[in-house]
Each structure stands twice: as structure tokens, then as C-alpha cells.
py3Dmol code that shows the C-alpha trace and the ligand (Angstrom):
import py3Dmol

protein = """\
ATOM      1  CA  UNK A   1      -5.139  29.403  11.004  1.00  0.00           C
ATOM      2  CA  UNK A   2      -6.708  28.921  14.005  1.00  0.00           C
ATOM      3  CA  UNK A   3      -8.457  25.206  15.368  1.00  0.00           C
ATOM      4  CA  UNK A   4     -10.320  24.659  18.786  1.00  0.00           C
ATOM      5  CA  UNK A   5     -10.622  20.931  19.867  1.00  0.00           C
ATOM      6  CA  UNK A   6     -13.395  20.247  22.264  1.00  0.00           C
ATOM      7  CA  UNK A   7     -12.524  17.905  24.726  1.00  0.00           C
ATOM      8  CA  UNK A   8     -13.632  16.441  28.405  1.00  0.00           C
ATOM      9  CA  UNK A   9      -9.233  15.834  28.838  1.00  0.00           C
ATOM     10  CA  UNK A  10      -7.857  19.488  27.979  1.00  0.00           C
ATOM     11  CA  UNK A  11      -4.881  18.440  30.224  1.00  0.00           C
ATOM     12  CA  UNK A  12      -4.346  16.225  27.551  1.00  0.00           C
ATOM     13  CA  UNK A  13      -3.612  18.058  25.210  1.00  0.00           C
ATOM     14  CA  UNK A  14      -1.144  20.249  27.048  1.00  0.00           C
ATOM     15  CA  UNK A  15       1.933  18.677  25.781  1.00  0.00           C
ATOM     16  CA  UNK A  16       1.544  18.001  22.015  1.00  0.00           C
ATOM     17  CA  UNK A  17       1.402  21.801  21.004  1.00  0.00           C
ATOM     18  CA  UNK A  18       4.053  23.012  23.440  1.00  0.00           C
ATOM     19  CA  UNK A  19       6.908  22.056  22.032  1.00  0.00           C
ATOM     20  CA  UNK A  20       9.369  22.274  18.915  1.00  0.00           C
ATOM     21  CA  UNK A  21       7.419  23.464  15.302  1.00  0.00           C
ATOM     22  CA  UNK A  22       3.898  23.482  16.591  1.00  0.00           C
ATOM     23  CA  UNK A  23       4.813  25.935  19.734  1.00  0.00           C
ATOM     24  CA  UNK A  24       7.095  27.973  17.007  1.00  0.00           C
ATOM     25  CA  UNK A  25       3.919  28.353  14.629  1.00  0.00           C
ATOM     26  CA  UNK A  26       2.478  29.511  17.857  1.00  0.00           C
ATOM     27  CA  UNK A  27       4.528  31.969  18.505  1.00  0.00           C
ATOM     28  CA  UNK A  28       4.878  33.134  14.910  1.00  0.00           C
ATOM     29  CA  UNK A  29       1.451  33.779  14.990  1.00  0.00           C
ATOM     30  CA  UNK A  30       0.806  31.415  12.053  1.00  0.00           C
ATOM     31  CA  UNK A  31      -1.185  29.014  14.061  1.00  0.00           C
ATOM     32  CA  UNK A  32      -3.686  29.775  17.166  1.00  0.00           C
ATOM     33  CA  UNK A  33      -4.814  26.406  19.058  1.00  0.00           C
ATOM     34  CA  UNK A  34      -7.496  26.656  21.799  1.00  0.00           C
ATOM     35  CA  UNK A  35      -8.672  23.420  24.218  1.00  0.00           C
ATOM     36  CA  UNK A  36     -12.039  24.132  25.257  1.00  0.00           C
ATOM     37  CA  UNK A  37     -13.029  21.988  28.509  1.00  0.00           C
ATOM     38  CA  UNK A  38     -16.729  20.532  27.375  1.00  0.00           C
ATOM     39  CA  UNK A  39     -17.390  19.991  30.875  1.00  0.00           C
ATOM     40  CA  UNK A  40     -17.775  23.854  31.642  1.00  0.00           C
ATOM     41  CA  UNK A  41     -20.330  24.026  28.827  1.00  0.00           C
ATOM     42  CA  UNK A  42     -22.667  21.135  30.393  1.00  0.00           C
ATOM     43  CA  UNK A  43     -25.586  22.831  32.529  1.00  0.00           C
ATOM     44  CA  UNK A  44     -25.952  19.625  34.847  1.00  0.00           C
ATOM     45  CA  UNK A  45     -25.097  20.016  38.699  1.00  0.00           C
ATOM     46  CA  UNK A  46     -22.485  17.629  38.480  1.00  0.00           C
ATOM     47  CA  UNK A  47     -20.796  19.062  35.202  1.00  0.00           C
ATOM     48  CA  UNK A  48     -21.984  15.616  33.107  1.00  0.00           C
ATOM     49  CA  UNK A  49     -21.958  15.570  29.559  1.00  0.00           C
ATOM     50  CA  UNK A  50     -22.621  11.934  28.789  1.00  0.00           C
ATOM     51  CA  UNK A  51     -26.085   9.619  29.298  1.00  0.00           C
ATOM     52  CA  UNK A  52     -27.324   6.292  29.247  1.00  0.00           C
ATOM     53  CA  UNK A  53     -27.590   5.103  26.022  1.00  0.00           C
ATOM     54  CA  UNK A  54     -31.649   5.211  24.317  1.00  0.00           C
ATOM     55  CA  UNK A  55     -32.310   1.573  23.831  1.00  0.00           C
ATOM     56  CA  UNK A  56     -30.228  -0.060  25.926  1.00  0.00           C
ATOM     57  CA  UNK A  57     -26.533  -1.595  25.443  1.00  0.00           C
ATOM     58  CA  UNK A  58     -23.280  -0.785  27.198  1.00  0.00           C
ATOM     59  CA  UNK A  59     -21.281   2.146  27.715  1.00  0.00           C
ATOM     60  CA  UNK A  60     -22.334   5.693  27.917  1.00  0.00           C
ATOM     61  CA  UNK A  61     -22.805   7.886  24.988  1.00  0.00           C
ATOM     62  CA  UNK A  62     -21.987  11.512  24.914  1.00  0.00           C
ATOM     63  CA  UNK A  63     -24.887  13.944  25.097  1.00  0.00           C
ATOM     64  CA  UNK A  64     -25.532  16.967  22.575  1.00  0.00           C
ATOM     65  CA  UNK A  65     -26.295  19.697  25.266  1.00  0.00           C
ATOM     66  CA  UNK A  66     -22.395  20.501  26.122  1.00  0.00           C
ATOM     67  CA  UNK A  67     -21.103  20.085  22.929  1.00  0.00           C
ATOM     68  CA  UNK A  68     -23.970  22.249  20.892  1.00  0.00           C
ATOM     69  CA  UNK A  69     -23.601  24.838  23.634  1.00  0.00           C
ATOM     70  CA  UNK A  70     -19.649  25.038  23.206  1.00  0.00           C
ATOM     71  CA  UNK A  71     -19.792  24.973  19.514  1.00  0.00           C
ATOM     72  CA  UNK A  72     -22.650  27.892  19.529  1.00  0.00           C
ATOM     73  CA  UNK A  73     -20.691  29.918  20.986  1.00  0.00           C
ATOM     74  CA  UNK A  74     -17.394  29.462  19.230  1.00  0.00           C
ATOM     75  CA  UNK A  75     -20.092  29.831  16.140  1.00  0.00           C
ATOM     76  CA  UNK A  76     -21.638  33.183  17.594  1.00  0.00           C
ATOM     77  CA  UNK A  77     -17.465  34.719  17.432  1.00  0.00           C
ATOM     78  CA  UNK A  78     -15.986  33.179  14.201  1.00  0.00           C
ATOM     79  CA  UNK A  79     -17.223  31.715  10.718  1.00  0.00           C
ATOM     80  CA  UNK A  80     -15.629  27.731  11.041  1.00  0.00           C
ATOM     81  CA  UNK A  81     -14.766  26.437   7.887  1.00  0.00           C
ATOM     82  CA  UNK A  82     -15.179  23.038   9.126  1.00  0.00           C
ATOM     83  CA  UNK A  83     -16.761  21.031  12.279  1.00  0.00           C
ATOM     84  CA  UNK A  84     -14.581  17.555  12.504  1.00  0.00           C
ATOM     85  CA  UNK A  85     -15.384  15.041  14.155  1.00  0.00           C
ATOM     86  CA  UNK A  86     -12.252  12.437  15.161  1.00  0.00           C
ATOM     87  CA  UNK A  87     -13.695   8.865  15.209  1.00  0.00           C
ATOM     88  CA  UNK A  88     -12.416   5.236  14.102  1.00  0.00           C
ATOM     89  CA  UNK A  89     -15.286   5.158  11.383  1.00  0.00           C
ATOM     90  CA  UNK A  90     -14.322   8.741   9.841  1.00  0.00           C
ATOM     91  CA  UNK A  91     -12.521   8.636   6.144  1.00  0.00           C
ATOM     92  CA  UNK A  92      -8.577   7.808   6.901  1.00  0.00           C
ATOM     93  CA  UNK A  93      -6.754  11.019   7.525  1.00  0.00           C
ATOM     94  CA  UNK A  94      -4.091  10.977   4.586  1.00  0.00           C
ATOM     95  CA  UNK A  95      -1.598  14.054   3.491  1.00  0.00           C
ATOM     96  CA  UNK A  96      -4.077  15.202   0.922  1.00  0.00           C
ATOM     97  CA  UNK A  97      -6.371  15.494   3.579  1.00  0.00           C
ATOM     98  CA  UNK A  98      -3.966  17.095   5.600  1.00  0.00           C
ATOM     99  CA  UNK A  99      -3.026  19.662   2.628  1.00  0.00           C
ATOM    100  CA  UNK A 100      -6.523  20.521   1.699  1.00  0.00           C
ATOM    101  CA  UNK A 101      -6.986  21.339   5.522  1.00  0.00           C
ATOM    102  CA  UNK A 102      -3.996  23.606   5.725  1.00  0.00           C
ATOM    103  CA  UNK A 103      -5.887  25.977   3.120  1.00  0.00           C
ATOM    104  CA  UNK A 104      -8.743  26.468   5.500  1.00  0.00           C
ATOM    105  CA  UNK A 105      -8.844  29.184   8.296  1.00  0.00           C
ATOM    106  CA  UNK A 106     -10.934  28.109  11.222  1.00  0.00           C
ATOM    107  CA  UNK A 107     -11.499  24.112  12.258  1.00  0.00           C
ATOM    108  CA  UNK A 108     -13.876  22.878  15.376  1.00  0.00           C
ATOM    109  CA  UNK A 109     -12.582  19.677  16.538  1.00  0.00           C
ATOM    110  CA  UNK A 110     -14.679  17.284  18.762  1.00  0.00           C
ATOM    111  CA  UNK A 111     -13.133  14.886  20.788  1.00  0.00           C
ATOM    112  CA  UNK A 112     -15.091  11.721  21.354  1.00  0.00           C
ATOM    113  CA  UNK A 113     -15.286   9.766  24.316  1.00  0.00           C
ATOM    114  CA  UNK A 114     -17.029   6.667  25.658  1.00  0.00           C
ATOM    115  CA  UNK A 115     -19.393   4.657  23.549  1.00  0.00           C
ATOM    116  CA  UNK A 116     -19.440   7.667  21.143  1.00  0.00           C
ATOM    117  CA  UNK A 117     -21.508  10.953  20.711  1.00  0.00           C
ATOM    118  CA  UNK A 118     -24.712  11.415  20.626  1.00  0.00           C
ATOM    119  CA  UNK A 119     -25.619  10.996  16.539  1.00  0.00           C
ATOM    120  CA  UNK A 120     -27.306  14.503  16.678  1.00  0.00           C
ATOM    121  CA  UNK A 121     -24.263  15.909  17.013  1.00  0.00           C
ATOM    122  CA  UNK A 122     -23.160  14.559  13.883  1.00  0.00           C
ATOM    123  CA  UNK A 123     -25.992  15.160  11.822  1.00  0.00           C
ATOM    124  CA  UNK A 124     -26.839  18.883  12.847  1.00  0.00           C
ATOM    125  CA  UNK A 125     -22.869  20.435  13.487  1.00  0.00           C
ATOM    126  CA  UNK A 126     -20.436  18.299  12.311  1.00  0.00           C
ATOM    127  CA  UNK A 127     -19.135  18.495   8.435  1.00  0.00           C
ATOM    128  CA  UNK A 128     -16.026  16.063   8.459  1.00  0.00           C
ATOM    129  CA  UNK A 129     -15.208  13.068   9.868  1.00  0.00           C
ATOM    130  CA  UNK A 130     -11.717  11.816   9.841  1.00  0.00           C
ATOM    131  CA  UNK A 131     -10.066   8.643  11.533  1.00  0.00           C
ATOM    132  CA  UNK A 132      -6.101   8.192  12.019  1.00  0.00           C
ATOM    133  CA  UNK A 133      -6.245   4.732  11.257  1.00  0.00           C
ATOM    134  CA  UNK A 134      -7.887   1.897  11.240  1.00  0.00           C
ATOM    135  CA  UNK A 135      -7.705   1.261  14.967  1.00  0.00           C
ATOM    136  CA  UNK A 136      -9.245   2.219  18.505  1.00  0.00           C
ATOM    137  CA  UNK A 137      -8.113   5.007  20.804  1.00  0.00           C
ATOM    138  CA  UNK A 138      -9.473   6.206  24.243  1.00  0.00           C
ATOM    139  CA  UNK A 139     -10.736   8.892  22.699  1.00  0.00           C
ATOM    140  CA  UNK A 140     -10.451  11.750  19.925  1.00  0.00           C
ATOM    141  CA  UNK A 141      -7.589  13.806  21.719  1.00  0.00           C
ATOM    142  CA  UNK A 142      -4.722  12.116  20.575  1.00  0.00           C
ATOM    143  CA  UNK A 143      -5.942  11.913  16.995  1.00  0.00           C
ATOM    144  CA  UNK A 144      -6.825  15.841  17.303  1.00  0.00           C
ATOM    145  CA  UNK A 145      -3.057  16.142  18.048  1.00  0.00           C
ATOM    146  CA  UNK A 146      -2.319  13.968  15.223  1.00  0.00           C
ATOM    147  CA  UNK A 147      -4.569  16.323  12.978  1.00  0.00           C
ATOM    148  CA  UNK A 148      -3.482  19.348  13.702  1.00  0.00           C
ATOM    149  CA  UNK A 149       0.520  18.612  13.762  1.00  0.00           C
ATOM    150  CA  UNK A 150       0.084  17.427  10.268  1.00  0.00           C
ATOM    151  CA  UNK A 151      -2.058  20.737   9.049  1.00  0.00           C
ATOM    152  CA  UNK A 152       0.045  23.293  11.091  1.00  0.00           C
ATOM    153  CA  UNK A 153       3.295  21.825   9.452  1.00  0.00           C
ATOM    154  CA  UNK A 154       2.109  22.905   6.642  1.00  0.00           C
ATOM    155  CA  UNK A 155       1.188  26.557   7.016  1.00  0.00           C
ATOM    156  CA  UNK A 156       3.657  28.387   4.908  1.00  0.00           C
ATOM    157  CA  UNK A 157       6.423  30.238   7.364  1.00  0.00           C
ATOM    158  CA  UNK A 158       6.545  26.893   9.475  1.00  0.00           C
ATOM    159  CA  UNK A 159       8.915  25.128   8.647  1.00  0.00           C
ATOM    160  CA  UNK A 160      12.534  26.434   8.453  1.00  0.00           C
ATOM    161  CA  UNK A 161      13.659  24.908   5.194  1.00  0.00           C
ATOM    162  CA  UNK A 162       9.989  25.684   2.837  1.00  0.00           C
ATOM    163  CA  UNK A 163      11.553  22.669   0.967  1.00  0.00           C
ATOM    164  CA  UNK A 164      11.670  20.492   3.568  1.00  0.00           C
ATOM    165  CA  UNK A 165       7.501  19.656   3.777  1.00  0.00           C
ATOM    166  CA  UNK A 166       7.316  18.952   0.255  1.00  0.00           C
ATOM    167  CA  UNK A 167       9.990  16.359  -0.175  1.00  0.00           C
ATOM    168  CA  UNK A 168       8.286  14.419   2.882  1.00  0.00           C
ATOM    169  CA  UNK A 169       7.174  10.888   2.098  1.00  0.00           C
ATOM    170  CA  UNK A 170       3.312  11.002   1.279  1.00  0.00           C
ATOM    171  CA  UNK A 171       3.527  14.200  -0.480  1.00  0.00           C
ATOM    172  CA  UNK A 172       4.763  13.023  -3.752  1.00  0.00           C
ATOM    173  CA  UNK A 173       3.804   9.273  -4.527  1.00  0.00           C
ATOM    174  CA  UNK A 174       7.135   8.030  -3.147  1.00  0.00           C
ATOM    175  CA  UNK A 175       8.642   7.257   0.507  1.00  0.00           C
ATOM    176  CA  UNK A 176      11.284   9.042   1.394  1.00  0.00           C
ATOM    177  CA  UNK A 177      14.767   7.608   0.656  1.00  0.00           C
ATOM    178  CA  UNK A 178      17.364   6.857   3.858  1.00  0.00           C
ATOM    179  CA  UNK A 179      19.316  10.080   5.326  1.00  0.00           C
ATOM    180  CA  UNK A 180      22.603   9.464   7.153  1.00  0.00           C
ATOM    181  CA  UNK A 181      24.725  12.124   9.183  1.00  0.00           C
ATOM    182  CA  UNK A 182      27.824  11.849  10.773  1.00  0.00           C
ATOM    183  CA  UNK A 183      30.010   9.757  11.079  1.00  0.00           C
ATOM    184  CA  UNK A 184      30.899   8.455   7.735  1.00  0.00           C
ATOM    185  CA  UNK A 185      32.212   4.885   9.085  1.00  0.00           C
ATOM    186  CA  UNK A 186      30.196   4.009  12.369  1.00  0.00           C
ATOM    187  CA  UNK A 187      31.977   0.457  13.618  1.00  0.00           C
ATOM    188  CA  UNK A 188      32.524  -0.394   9.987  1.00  0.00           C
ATOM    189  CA  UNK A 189      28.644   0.534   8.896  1.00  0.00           C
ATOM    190  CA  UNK A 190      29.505   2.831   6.349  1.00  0.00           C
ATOM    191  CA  UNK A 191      27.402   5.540   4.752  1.00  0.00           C
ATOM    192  CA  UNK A 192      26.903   4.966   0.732  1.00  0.00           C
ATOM    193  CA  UNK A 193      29.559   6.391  -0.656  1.00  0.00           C
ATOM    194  CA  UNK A 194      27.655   8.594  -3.497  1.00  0.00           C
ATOM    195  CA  UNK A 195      26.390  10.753  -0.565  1.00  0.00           C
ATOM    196  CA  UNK A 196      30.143  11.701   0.043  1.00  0.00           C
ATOM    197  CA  UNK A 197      30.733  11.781  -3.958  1.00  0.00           C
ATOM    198  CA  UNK A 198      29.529  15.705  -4.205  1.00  0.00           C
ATOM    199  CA  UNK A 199      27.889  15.149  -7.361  1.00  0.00           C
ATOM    200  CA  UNK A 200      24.641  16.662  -7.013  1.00  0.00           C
ATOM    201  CA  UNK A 201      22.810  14.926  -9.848  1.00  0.00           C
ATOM    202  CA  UNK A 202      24.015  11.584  -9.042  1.00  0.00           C
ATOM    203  CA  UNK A 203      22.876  11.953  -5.350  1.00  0.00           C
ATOM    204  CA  UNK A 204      19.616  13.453  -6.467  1.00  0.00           C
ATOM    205  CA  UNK A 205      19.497  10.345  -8.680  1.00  0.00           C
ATOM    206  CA  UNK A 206      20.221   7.749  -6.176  1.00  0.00           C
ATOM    207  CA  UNK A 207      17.552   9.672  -3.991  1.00  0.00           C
ATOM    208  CA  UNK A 208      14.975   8.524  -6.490  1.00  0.00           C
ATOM    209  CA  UNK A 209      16.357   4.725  -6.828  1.00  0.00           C
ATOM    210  CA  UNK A 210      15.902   4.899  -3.073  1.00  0.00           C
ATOM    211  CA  UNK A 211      12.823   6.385  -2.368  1.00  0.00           C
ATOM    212  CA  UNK A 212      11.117   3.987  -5.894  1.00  0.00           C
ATOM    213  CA  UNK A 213      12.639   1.031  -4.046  1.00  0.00           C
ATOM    214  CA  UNK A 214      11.328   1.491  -0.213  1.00  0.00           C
ATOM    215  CA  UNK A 215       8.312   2.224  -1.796  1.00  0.00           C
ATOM    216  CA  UNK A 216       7.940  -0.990  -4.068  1.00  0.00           C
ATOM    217  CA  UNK A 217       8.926  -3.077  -1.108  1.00  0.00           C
ATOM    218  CA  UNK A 218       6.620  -1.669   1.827  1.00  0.00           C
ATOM    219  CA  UNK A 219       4.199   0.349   0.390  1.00  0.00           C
ATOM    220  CA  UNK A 220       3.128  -0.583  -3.613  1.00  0.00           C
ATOM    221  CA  UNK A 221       0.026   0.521  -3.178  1.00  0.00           C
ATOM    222  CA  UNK A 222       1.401   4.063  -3.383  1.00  0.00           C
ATOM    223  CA  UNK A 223       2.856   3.287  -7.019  1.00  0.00           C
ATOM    224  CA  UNK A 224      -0.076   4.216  -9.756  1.00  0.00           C
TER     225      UNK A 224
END
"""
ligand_1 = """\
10
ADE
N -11.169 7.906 18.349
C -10.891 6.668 18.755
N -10.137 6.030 17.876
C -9.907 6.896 16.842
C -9.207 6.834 15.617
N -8.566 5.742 15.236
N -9.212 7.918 14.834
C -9.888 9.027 15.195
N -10.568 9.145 16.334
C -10.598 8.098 17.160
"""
view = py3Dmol.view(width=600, height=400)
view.addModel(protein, "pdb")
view.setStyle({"model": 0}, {"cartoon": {"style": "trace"}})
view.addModel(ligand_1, "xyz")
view.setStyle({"model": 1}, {"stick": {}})
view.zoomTo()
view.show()
């Protein structure tokens, strides 16, 4: 799978794919990432790529030259699959989404900046727009890094343990339950004593009782 983020802050996103399981599906080869600097696609002298905004009102908006020209030419190498846009009024990014995007094979992703993009770029290139959350960033680099860690965690190989992605909280209807390691007694905080029991079943069991229970408490709107 292979995503290129657009961006006027590449630096940015130098850290958040170099480490741990997103530099592993890296190396693997399961995962390709490319940061594309929009600035080297604007044709202005002084490498601009946003404007004044038509009508008046404050802050500057982001204009459509630098981006269209970037994303043509990504477009002239590769079929996308999907142009996404990452912006506080974009559909909440949730694991489903995250899941249906691991199935895809290329992804665009535009980074947003300012008082926003230019709404051209929205209506002619882009075909998804997903938020994090319901609150305001800088800009669309963090929740790129966001995106794609959730999708490339995914791609089958990633992970060590294949298991270890499905039981995460979000991917069945339930939280996940509590997870101890050692020591057994920490200063008299003891771990429950049915992880120590070796009973499979019952642990598997209390597992369940765990996870129902978190879930009732702090997040019932995942319970049908
Ligand atoms: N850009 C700024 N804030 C954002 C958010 N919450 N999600 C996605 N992109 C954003």
C-alpha cells in the first residue's frame, strides 16, 4: 500500500513514520509513504501556495495551483484509489474507516493549512474527507499521521502477533479489558488473581466481564 501526503511542513512528518511498526512495514515493503513538499509544486517567485481570501474575511486560504499540479503528477504515475482531504468538518475517522482504507492500494493525502483550501480543490480532486475528531489542529499533518498509523497497522504481515490488531478496542464493539505484567504484587497492588489461575477459559471469560464493563461505564454508546 502506498499513501503520499501533500504538505507545506514535510519536516513534519519526519518522525511519525520512522520509528517502531510503521518504519518495520517500511522496511517489509508492506507500506511505501512519500511527503511531497507543495511548495516545490507552486510556480510563484516566492514559492507561495496560499492567497487572499475572494470576498474578504481573515486568514489566508490555500490556492489550487500547487496542489492540482502535485496531485497531476502523482495522477500521471499511479491510479489513486482515493484523494483525502484531512479537515475538522470531514466524517470522524473511526476503525471501520480505518479497515475499509487498509483494503485500498494507493491514497493522496492533502494537508490543510491556514483558513483552509481553496473549495476547488475539493470539488474537482478530492473523494474523502475525514476529521480525527471533533477539534482544531494547525493543520492536516498530524491527522495524516494519525491516518495512516491506523491503516498501515493493519496491512496483513504488520503486526507480529496477526491476533493482536483484531482484539484491539474499536474493532469488536467492546474496549479492551486491563493487561498487567510483572510483578504480581507491586507495593501491595496486586494483579487479579484469575490472570495467575492458568485456566484459559476462565481468563478468557473474565476478559469479556472486563472489556463489557469499561465499556458500559465510559463508552455505552458502543453497546448496540
Ligand atoms: N485539520 C485541522 N484540524 C483537523 C482535525 N481535527 N482533523 C483533521 N484535519 C484537521
Amino acid at each position: 500500500m502506498r499513501f503520499d501526503i501533500i504538505t507545506v511542513l514535510p519536516s513534519l512528518l519526519d518522525s511519525p513514520f520512522a520509528h517502531s511498526i510503521l518504519l518495520r512495514a517500511q522496511k517489509k515493503g508492506l507500506a511505501e509513504i512519500h511527503v511531497h513538499n507543495l511548495r516545490e509544486y507552486s510556480t510563484h517567485k516566492q514559492k507561495s501556495v496560499d492567497d487572499y481570501q475572494y470576498g474578504g474575511g481573515s486568514g489566508m486560504v490555500m490556492s489550487i495551483e500547487p496542489f492540482a499540479n502535485c496531485i497531476e503528477k502523482l495522477k500521471s504515475e499511479r491510479e489513486y484509489d482515493e484523494v483525502i482531504f484531512l479537515t475538522p468538518d470531514g466524517e470522524t475517522l473511526k476503525q471501520t474507516i480505518a479497515n475499509e482504507l487498509s483494503s485500498k492500494g494507493n491514497i493522496i493525502l492533502l494537508c490543510g493549512h491556514y483558513k483552509g483550501i481553496d473549495q476547488r480543490i475539493r470539488d474537482i480532486y478530492v473523494t474523502r474527507e475525514i476529521s480525527i475528531g471533533d477539534y482544531v489542529l494547525s493543520g492536516g499533518e498530524l491527522p495524516a499521521a494519525v491516518l495512516v498509523d491506523s491503516v498501515v497497522r493493519l496491512l496483513p504481515g504488520v503486526l507480529n502477533d496477526e491476533t493482536s490488531a483484531l482484539s484491539d478496542s474499536f474493532q469488536g464493539e467492546l474496549l479492551d479489558a486491563p493487561v498487567y505484567t510483572r510483578p504480581a504484587d507491586w507495593n501491595g497492588h496486586k494483579v487479579p488473581d484469575v490472570l495467575l489461575s492458568g485456566n484459559q477459559a476462565v481468563i478468557e471469560n473474565w476478559r469479556h466481564d472486563q472489556a463489557l464493563e469499561r465499556t458500559q461505564k465510559r463508552r455505552p454508546d458502543l453497546l448496540r
